[in-house]
Structures are given as structure tokens and as C-alpha cells.
C-alpha positions, -999 to 999 in steps of 0.1 A, spaced: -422 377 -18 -411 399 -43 -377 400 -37 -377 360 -42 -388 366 -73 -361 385 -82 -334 366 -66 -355 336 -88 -348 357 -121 -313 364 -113 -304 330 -111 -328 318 -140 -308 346 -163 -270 328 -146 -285 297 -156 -293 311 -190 -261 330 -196 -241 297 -184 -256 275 -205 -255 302 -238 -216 308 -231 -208 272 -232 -230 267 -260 -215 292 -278 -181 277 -266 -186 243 -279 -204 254 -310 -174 274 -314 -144 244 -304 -166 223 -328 -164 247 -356 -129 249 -350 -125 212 -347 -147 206 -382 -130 235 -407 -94 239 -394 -88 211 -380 -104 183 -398 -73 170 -420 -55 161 -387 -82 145 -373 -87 124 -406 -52 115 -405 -52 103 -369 -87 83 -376 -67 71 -409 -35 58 -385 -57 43 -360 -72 20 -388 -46 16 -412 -11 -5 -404 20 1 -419 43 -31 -426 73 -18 -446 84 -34 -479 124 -39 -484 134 -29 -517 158 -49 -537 196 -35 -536 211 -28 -565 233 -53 -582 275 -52 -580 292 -59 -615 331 -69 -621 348 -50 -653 332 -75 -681 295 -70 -667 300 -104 -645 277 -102 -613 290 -105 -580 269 -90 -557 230 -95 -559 204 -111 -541 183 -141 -531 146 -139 -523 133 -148 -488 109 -137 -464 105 -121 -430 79 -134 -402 65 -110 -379 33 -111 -361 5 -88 -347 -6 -91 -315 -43 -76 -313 -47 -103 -343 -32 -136 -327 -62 -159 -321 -38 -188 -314 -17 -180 -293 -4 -211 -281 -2 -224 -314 13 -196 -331 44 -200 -308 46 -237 -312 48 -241 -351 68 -206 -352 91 -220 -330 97 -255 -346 96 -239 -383 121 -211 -375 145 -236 -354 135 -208 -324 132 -216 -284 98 -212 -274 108 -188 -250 125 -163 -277 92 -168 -295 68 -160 -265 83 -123 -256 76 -117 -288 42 -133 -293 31 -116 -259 42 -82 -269 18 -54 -270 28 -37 -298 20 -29 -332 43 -53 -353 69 -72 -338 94 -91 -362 99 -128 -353 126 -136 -381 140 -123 -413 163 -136 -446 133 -169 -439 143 -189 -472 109 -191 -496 100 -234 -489 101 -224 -446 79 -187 -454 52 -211 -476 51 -240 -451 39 -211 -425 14 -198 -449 -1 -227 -451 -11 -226 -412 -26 -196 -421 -22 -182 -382 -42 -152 -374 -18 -128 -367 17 -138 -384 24 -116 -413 47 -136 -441 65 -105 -461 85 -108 -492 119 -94 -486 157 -105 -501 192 -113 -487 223 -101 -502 234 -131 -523 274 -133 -534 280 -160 -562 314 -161 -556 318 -168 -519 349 -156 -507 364 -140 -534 375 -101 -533 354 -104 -501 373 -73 -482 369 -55 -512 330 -63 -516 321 -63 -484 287 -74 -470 253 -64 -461 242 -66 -420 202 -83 -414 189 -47 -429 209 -50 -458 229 -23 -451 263 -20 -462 287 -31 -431 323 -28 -453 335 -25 -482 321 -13 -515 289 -22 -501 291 8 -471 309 29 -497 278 31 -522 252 22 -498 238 57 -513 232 40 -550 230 5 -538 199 8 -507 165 17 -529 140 29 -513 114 8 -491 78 3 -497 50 -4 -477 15 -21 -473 -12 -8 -460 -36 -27 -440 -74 -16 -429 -80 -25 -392 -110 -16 -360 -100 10 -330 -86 -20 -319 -60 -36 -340 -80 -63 -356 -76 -69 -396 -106 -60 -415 -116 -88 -438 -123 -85 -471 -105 -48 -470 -83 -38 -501 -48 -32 -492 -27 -2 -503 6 -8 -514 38 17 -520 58 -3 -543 93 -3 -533 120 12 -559 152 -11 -567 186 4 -560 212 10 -586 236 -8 -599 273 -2 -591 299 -14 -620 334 -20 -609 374 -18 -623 373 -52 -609 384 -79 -631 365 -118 -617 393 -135 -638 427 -113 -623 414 -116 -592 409 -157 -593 442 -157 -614 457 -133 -584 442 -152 -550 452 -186 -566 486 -174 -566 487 -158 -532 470 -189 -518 495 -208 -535 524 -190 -519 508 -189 -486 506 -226 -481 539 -235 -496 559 -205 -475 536 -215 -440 532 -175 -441 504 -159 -418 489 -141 -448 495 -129 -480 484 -89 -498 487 -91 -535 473 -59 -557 468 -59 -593 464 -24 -610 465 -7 -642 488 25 -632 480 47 -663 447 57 -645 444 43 -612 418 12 -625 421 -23 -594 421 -53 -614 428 -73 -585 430 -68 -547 437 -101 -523 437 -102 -485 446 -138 -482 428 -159 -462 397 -140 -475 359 -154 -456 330 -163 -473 303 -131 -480 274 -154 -479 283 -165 -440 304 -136 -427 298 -142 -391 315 -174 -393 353 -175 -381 375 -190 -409 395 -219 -403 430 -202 -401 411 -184 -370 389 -213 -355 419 -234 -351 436 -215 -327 402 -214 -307 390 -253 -304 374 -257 -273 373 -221 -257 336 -205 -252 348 -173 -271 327 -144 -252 313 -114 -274 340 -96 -272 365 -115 -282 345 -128 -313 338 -93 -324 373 -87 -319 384 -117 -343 358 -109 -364 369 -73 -373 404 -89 -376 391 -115 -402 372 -88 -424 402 -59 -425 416 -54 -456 452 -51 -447 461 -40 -480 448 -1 -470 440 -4 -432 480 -13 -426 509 -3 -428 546 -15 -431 583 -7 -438 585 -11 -473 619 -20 -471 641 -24 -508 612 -17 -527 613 21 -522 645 25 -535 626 32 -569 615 64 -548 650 76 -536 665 67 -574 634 88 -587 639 122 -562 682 118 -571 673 114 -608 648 144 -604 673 168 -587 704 158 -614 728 144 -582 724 112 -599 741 97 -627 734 61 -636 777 53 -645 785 67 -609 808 47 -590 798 36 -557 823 12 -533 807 -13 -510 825 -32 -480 794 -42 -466 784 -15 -444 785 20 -440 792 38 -415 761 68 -406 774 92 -380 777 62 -345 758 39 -363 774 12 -390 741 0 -413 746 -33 -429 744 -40 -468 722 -82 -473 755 -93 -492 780 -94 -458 812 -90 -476 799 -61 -497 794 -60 -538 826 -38 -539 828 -17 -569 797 -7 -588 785 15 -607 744 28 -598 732 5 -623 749 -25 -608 741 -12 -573 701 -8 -579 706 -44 -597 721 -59 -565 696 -39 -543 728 -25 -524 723 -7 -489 754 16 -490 749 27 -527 713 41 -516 725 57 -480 753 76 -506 725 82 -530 696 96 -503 727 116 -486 729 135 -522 691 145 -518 691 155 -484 662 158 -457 645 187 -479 642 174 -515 637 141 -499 604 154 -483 595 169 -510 595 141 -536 574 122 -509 548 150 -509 546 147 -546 542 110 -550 513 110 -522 534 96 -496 517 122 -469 484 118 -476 461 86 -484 457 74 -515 414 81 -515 407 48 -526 370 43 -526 371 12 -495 358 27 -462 392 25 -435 419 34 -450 450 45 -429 482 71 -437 515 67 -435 536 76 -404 563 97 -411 592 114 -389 588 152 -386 611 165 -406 630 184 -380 635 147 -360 652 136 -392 694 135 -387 716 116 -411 702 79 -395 674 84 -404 678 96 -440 700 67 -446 676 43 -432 648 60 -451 670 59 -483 661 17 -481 629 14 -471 631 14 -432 624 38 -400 587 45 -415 556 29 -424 535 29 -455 502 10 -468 507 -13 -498 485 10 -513 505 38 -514 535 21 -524 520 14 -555 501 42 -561 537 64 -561 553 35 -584 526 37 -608 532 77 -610 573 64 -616 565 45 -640 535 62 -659 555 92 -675 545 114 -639 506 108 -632 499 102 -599 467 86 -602 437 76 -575 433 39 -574 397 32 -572 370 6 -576 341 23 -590 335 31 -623 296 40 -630 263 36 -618 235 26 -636 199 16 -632 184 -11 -630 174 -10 -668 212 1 -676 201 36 -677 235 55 -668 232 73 -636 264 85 -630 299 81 -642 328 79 -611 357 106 -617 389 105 -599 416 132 -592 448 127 -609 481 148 -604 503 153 -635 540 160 -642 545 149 -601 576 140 -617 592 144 -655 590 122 -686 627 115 -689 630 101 -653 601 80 -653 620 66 -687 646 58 -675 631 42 -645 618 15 -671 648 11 -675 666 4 -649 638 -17 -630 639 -39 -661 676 -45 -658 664 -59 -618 647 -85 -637 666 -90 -662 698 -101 -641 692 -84 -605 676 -94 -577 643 -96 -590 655 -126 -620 631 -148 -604 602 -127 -622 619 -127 -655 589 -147 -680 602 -149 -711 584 -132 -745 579 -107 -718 593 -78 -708 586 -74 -670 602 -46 -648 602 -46 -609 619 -47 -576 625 -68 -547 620 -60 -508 628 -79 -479 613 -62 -445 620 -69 -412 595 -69 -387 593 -50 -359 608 -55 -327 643 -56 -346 658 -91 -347 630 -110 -337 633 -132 -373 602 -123 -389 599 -102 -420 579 -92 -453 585 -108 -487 574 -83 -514 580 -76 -548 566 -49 -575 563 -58 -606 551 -40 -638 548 -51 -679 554 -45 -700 580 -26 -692 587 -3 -722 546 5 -718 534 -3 -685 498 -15 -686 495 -33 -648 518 -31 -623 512 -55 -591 523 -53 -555 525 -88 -536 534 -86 -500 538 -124 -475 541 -119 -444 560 -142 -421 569 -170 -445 585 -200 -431 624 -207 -440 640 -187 -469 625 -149 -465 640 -130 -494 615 -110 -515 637 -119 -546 634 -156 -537 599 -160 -525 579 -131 -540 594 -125 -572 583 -155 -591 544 -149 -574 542 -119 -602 560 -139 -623 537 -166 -620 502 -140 -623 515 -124 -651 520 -155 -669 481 -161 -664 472 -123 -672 487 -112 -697 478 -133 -724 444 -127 -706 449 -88 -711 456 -91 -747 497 -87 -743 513 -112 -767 542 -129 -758 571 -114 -782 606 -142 -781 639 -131 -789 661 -156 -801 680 -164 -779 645 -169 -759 634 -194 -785 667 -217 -782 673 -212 -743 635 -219 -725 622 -240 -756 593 -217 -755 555 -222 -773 524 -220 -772 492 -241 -775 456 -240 -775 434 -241 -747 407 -269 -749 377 -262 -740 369 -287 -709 337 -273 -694 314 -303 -687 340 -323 -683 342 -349 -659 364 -356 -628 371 -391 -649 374 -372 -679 400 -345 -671 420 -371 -658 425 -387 -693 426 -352 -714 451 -338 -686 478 -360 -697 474 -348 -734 481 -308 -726 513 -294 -712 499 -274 -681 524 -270 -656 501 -264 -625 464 -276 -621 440 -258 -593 406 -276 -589 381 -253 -565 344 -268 -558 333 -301 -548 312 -307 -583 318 -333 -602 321 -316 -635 335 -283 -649 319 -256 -648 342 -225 -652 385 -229 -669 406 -203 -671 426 -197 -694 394 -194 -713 389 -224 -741 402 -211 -773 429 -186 -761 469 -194 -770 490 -199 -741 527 -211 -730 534 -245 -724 539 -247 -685 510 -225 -684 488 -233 -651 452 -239 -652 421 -234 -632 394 -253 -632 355 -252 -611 337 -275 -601 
């Protein structure tokens, strides 16, 4: 008997020690559980009964030179809904589906979905967003957001670039300063039960979103209608594939202008233009092949490609024989036609030669042999190294995303061929880009300069954030040369091969290039021309490149009088006065009149006042019915034979 009472009191006191130790346990996990860990636990109560729906914030705001917008963006909404909410279901999917122009299939899976937040739509324009308010579903969510908006439609648009559905940058200026341009995203804040369901009457919290910056560009609205309305011209008169043109101030590296003609429109960049569609009517284009077109369509050639530059790098090799003193400009030169490199005999354009010249004749008649003697004189070493020092090595750092560098022999595969060959402009590859970034060195008194888009950033309240700095490279090459470059390159103009860009009260210097193609003789080539003014003080220099034209091919034929016909346009534009001689003033019957001011004109109306003004060209753009935009501006003194844009 008494030894079951023990064995009783030993397990009572188990019992007791049990129950004490897990007391003391729990009291102890709960202790734990109430002082250190308590802020977690809040926060997870806090996410279980809050939800987050994020707030874009508005990108910041893309400016041209004079202040002019031409990036910014359009209100509109995105639709999402919440599936612990829906009440509807059924009828949630039928007026999302007819509002959004959406299968109802698309709209189920997402309906159906357990999740948090699922996102039927975005970029929703405002009149479609209210229309769905008004159903007032349980469980679709109406946000504010905005869509990149481009007032301008096509133009610069592989120098802009575009924002994807996030509005993120996808090219262009918009990837490059995504940084400035993105803002930062807000959010709302919505009280709901342990399980999902809105609380009603519950104040919302809301992180206001913050506004990006704004990016101000070197960009010029005007030069670059002035320059695309020219390579468009060209382009449809020559039947060419596509036409580059650049427009640049080469004192300090600033792009007026850059055209990648046929440009696409920013506002529908997924759509193939019609120079692309064309060749597709009727195929089913699978995904690859339309990404493939697409990248095509938005690459701007004028940095992502390269070419033989042809005749207009002889303004290099004249610049490295100048530099090195085994160059003077009375030297005789004798040309047959040809010359004769080692096996090889290398062709001069005229076929039965120029004869005797002397260097200024021979860079005025753009003469093969002359240059082959001239790049001979340099030799493979100096050649190199006047390349390195005009930036021909390296790219250009251009602020566009995808720019490429030039391919070059190594100099140890480089025998007297290919010196001559190089000494004209063939046997290597170049961008445009870089071509006129060494010319602008040539002809600036020895700065080699980094073009570039970007000049500041500001705020949205103009506050300045941030001032862009480029690297420049002085006395790549000496004052005296780069003179007398001026020089000669105006005498091209003047009576060379590049006559065709001669305007007169102007004083224009440049060079022409013809480039075939590569494979060798398979008839297609590259018109260019570079062109600076005023020649005696450069203040742009432009680079215009067609590729493929149809029937006569020769740069000084078919380019030439494309810079000749933008600088007519700009440079009254840039402030550069015509100044006559006087033999001008008797032989072109110059002068000058005053531009009307035609904006609100009508169709009906222009008609009539046309007849009155001496405008040699009119471009109408727009499908308006009165003017909107003119350039020349009204008010400003122009020649007679002038062309003129108008907008509808």
C-alpha cells in the first residue's frame, strides 16, 4: 500500500515538473515572441491587411535646343483586378472584355487567378478607364498611370527612341537617360481581412510618386525638319533604299540634326513602316522574323554601321601629308588614268586620266593616282598614326546606346595595296559618325570633339540638376593645316567636284564620295558628300550619305546639292547672312524677300498667296486643313528660290 503511494507521488511530481517546464517554456517563447519579436510580427499582421498597388510616376520630359518638347506624356490608366474581391465574376469578364477589345478567354485566366493583383491592361486611354468606373465592379482596380507621348511622330525617332509598356527606355536617348528620365513609383495602400477583401470605409495610404527629370538636348526641331525633308526628298527622287544625313556644329561636338531615313513613328513603334510592309503583303510573318524587321526598322545606321568612305577621306590623307611636310599644295602630279600598285593597276573615275596637275587641281578633281602618290609619301606608320589621332580607332562616345567601331587592317597586313587603296577611301570601314567627327577636328583648328546629344538635366521646376561634359582632344592636329584645309575644300566647291553645293552669298567647303558596295562590281554604291560653312569659320558641317540610288550614282551629282539645298534652309535659320560678291549679284540674280507669315492659312488660301512669293520648292506634311507650323519662320529674310515647309 505504501509503496503505491509513492509510485502515486512520483508521478504526481512528473506531472507537476511537466506541466511547470512547459509553462515556463511558453511563458518564456511568449515573452520572446512579445518584446523581441513584436515589430516583425506587426509588420507581417500589417502585410496581411494592407495591399500594395504601385503608382507609375511621370517620366521626365525631352527638350530640342530652343526648349521645344518632344518627348512627354499622355495620361491613361491601367485595369487590374483582385481576385478575393471579385463578386461578379461572370460580369467582370464580360464588360472587361468588350471595353478593353479583349477575348474572353485572355480575360478569364486572369480573372480566375489566385493572386494578389493581376493586371488586365495598361496605357487604357481616360474616356475607356471612366466608362469602367462607372460599372463600379468589385474587384477591378482603375489606376492612373501615363504613356510616353511624342508630338512629333516620326521625327529624330532613332535618335529619341521609345519607351516599352513599363515605360522604360528601349533605344535611344530614352535608354541612355533612363537614370534622370524614370522617377520613382509610388504606391497606395489598401486596408483588407485575413482574407483579401477590401475594408470599406478604410483610409488609404498613399506614397506619392516623384516625376523624373528633364533631359535638354543639342537637338535643333527646325535642322532636323529642314534636314529629313531634304533626305526624304532625295530618297524618293534617286529610288535609293535609305538615306543618313548628320548636321553638327564641329567646334564642340553639339548634333543639330541626325536622319535615318525612312524614320517610324514613336507613338506606334511596333508597327512595320510602309517601305517594310510592302515587301511582306500577304505572308503571316512569325515572331521572329517581325522582331527581326523590327530591330532593322529602329537601327540608327548612322552609328550602328559602317561603310567605305570612299573620296571623302581624302581630307584625312591630305591632312597626315600636310602634317608630316611631304606635301606641298604646287606639287606636280601626272595622271593616265591608273596607277600601277605593285600587280595591281587601281583605276582613277575620269578613264583617260586628268594628266598634269598640280595637288590643288588633283584634290579639286578628286584624282585616284594623285592620292595613292600622296598616301605612299606618308607610309603605313604615320598613316596609322594620324588615324589614332583623329579617332579613327576608337568610337566616337556619342551618347546613343549601339554604336559600332571601325574595322581596320592590322598594321602588319598592310602592303603598298592596301595603303593606296586606303589613301581613297576604300579596303576599310568607318561609321558616318566617325567620318565627321575626324573632319570636324580638320577643320576646327585641331579639336577633336565628342558629338553628343545631351546637354543638361533639370527638374521638373527647371531646377538644374546636372550639366553634360564631354571629352575633347586638342592640337590632334596644327592650326596651319587645318587652315589650309579651308582652303582647299572650298576650292572643291568652288570649281571641283563638289560645284553642285556651291550657294551663292555663301561660302561652303566640302568634298564628294562615291562608294562602291561590297561584293566589288555588283553596281551598287554610296553617294555622300561633307559639307561645312562657312568655310573661313566653320560653324556646322553636315555628312549626307544615299545609299543605292537609282541611275546617276556620283556623290558630286546626287549628294552635293542635298547640303546645298539644307544649308540654304539653315543658315539664314542659324543667323549666317548671305554676303554677295559681285559678280554673284550679276550672274545668279540673287535677293532676298520676306517670309509671310501664313499660319492659319487655308488649303484655299495658300493656293492664292503661293503664286505671289518666289519659293522654289513647297513641302506640305499633315492632313489639316490649315497651317499650323512654316518654316522659314514668318518674318525672317530669305533668297528667292528659297523652299518652304508648311504643317498641317
Amino acid at each position: 500500500m505504501a509503496k503505491n503511494r509513492t509510485y502515486n507521488r512520483r508521478n504526481i511530481l512528473i506531472i507537476i515538473v511537466v506541466i511547470l517546464i512547459t509553462a515556463i517554456l511558453l511563458t518564456g517563447r511568449l515573452t520572446y515572441l512579445i518584446i523581441f519579436k513584436s515589430e516583425e510580427y506587426a509588420a507581417r499582421a500589417k502585410a496581411l491587411h494592407e495591399r500594395e498597388r504601385p503608382i507609375k510616376a511621370e517620366r521626365g520630359s525631352i527638350y530640342d535646343i530652343n526648349g521645344v518638347e518632344i518627348a512627354t506624356n499622355k495620361p491613361v490608366c491601367t485595369i487590374s483586378v483582385i481576385h478575393n474581391q471579385i463578386t461578379e465574376p461572370e460580369r467582370v469578364i464580360k464588360v472587361l472584355s468588350e471595353e478593353l477589345g479583349l477575348s474572353e478567354e485572355y480575360v478569364r485566366k486572369r480573372v480566375e487567378k489566385v493572386s494578389s493583383i493581376e493586371r488586365i491592361k495598361s496605357n487604357v486611354n481616360k474616356e475607356t478607364a471612366d466608362r469602367i468606373r462607372e460599372y463600379k465592379l468589385d474587384g477591378v482596380m482603375v489606376d492612373e498611370d501615363y504613356k510616353r507621348y511624342y508630338p512629333y511622330g516620326s521625327l529624330a525617332s532613332k535618335v529619341i527612341g521609345f519607351t516599352g509598356s513599363d515605360n522604360q527606355g528601349v533605344i535611344g536617348l530614352e535608354v541612355k537617360y533612363e537614370e534622370y528620365l524614370k522617377g520613382i513609383n509610388g504606391t497606395i495602400l489598401t486596408l483588407t481581412t485575413a482574407y483579401g477583401v477590401e475594408i470599406e470605409n478604410a483610409a488609404e495610404d498613399r506614397i506619392t510618386p516623384q516625376p523624373g527629370n528633364d533631359l535638354y538636348l543639342t537637338l535643333d526641331v527646325n535642322i532636323q525638319k529642314y534636314a529629313e525633308q531634304a533626305a526624304y526628298k532625295v530618297m524618293e527622287a534617286k529610288g535609293a533604299d535609305n538615306v543618313k544625313l548628320i548636321v553638327m556644329n564641329p567646334n564642340n561636338g553639339e548634333i543639330y540634326a541626325m536622319v535615318n531615313a525612312p524614320e517610324f513613328d514613336l507613338n506606334n513603334p511596333y508597327n512595320l513602316i510602309n517601305e517594310i510592309a510592302q515587301d511582306y503583303v500577304g505572308e503571316t510573318l512569325s515572331s521572329e522574323k517581325l522582331n527581326e524587321l523590327l530591330n532593322g526598322m529602329w537601327r540608327n545606321a548612322c552609328i550602328s554601321d559602317t561603310y567605305e568612305p570612299g573620296s571623302a577621306f581624302k581630307i584625312v590623307t591630305t591632312t597626315a601629308a600636310l602634317e608630316e611636310k611631304v606635301l606641298s599644295l604646287d606639287d606636280r602630279f601626272f595622271c593616265p588614268g591608273y596607277k600601277r600598285v605593285e600587280d595591281r593597276i587601281i583605276r582613277c573615275h575620269k578613264a583617260g586620266g586628268h594628266g598634269s596637275q598640280s595637288f590643288m587641281e588633283g584634290i579639286m578633281n578628286s584624282c585616284n593616282p594623285v592620292f595613292m602618290e600622296v598616301g605612299a609619301r606618308v607610309g603605313v606608320k604615320k598613316t596609322y598614326e594620324y588615324y589614332k589621332k583623329l579617332g579613327l580607332f576608337n568610337k566616337t562616345g556619342v551618347d546613343i546606346p549601339g554604336e559600332a567601331n571601325s574595322i581596320m587592317h592590322d598594321i602588319e597586313d598592310i602592303g603598298a595595296v592596301e595603303l593606296a587603296t586606303m589613301s581613297f577611301g576604300q579596303s576599310f570601314q568607318i561609321t558616318p559618325l566617325q567620318l565627321l567627327t575626324a573632319a570636324s577636328a580638320i577643320i576646327n583648328g585641331g579639336t577633336l570633339v565628342t558629338p553628343h546629344f545631351g546637354r543638361e538635366i533639370r527638374s521638373r521646376d527647371g531646377r538644374l540638376i546636372k550639366t553634360l561634359t564631354y571629352e575633347t582632344k586638342e592640337n590632334v592636329i596644327s592650326k596651319e593645316t587645318s587652315e589650309t584645309m579651308k582652303q582647299l575644300l572650298e576650292a572643291v566647291v568652288s570649281g571641283g567636284t563638289g560645284k553642285r553645293a556651291y550657294l551663292p552669298g555663301f561660302r561652303v567647303g566640302g568634298k564628294t564620295a562615291t562608294s562602291e558596295k561590297l561584293p566589288r562590281r555588283s553596281g551598287k554604291y554610296i553617294s555622300s558628300f561633307i559639307g561645312f560653312a562657312p568655310a573661313d569659320d566653320p560653324q556646322v558641317i553636315a555628312l549626307v550619305l544615299i545609299d543605292e540610288p537609282v541611275g546617276i550614282y556620283y556623290g558630286g551629282t546626287v549628294a552635293a546639292p542635298v547640303i546645298a539645298d539644307l544649308f540654304n534652309s539653315i543658315l539664314p535659320y542659324m543667323g549666317i547672312e548671305p554676303e554677295y560678291t559681285e559678280e554673284e549679284l550679276k550672274q545668279y540674280e540673287v535677293g532676298t524677300f520676306e517670309v509671310p507669315d501664313l499660319i492659319g492659312k487655308t488649303r484655299k488660301e495658300m493656293k492664292d498667296l503661293l503664286r505671289i512669293y518666289d519659293f522654289e520648292d513647297v513641302y506640305t506634311l499633315g492632313d489639316g486643313e490649315t497651317v499650323t507650323e512654316q518654316f522659314p519662320l514668318p518674318g525672317e529674310s530669305v533668297n528667292r528660290g528659297s523652299s518652304l515647309v508648311l504643317y498641317y
